[in-house]
PLY file of the C-alpha trace (Angstrom):
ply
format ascii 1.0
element vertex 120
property float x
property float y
property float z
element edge 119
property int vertex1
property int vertex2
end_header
17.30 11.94 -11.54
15.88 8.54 -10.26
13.19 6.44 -12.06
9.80 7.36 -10.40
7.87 3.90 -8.48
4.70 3.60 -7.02
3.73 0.81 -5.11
0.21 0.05 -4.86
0.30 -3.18 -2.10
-2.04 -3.34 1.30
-0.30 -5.92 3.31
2.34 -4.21 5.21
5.48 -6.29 4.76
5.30 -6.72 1.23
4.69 -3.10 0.65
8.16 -2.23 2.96
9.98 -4.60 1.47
9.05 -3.79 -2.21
9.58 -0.17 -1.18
12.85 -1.00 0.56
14.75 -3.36 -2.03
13.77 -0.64 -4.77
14.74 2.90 -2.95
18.38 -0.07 -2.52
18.57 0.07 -5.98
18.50 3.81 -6.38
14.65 4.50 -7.23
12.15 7.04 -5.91
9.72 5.36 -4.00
5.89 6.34 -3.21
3.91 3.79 -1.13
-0.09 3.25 -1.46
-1.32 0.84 0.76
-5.32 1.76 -0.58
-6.58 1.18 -4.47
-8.97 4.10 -3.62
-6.47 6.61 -3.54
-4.53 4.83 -6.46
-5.44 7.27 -9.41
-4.87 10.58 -7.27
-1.45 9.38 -6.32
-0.43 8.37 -10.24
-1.38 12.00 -11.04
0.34 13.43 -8.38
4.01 11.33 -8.00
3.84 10.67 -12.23
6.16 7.71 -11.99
8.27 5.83 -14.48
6.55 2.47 -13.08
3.62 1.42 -11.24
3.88 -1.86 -9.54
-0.04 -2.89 -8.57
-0.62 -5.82 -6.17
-4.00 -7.24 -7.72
-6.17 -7.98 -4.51
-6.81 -5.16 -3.13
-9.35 -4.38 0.48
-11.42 -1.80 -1.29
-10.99 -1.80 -5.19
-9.50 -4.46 -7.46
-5.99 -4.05 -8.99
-7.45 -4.96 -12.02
-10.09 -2.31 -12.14
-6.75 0.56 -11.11
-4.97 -0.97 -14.29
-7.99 0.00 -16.35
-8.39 2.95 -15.38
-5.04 3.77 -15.57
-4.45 2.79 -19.77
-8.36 4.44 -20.32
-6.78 7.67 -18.90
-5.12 9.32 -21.55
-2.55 11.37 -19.31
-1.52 7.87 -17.50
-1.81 5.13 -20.38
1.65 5.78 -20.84
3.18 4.24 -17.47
4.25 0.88 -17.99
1.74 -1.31 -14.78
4.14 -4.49 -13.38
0.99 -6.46 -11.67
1.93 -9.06 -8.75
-0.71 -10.97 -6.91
-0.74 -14.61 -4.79
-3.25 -16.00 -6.60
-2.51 -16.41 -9.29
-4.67 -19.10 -11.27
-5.17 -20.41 -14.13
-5.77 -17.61 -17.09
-5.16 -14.96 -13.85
-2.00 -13.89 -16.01
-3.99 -13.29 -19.29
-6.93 -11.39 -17.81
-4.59 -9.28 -16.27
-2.67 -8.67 -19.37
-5.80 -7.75 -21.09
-6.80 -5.38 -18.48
-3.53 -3.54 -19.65
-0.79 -4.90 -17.47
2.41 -4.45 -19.22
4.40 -7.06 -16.85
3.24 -10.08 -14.26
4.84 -11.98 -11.56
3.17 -14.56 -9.11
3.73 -13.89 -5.43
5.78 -14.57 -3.65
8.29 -12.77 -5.36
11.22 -13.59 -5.28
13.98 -10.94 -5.51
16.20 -11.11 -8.74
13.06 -11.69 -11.01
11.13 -9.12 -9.24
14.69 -5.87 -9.97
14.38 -7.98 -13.55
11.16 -7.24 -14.10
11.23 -3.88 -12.79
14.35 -2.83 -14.91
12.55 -4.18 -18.07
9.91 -1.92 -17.58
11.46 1.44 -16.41
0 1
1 2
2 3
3 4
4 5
5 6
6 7
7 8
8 9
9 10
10 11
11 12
12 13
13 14
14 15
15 16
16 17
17 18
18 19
19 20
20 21
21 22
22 23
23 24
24 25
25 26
26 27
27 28
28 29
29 30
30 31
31 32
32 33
33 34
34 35
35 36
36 37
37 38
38 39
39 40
40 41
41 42
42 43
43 44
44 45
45 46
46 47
47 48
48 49
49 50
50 51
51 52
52 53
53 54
54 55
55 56
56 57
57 58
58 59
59 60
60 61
61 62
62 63
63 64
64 65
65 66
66 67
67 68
68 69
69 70
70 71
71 72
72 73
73 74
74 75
75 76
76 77
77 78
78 79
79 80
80 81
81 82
82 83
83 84
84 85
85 86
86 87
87 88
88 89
89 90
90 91
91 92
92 93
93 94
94 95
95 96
96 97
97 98
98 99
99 100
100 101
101 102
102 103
103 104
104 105
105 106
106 107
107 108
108 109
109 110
110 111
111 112
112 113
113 114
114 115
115 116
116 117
117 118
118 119
């Protein structure tokens, strides 16, 4: 059966081609283009990986990765966090929120499947 990946991103291109290159490499892929419905989805899919763009319209990633290790039925799923702006300590505050992976957009592709495989 294939590893389990959601894909919290709102822009539309990075969320296809995320969802694209990864259903390539023989995962299950659900998209969520909106933090708010971030939690409901986890529940729902129960993937092997969440991969959680930080800036987000409506919610931040940061907050969803919270929530996600304070819930004791999701703590479990391993987060991979990407964002653009990444700044200076961005990469520790969002490894303290509970992030078990990082990359800086944009991502490029053999570090991104690296990063991925690590963590499913």
């Amino acid at each position: 059966m294939a590893k389990r990946i959601l894909v919290v991103e709102d822009n539309d291109l990075n969320r296809k081609l995320f969802c694209d290159l990864l259903r390539a490499n023989g995962f299950a892929v659900e998209p969520v283009a909106d933090g708010e419905t971030v939690l409901e989805r986890t529940r729902e899919f129960v993937p092997n990986l969440v991969i959680m763009d930080i800036q987000l319209p409506t919610v931040s990633g940061l907050e969803l990765i919270e929530a996600i290790k304070g819930d004791s039925t999701l703590r479990a799923i391993p987060v991979l966090a990407v964002t653009a702006y990444a700044g200076k300590g961005d990469e520790e505050r969002i490894r303290q929120a509970g992030a078990d992976g990082y990359l800086a957009k944009p991502v490029s592709i053999g570090p991104f499947m690296t990063a991925v495989r690590k963590l499913v």
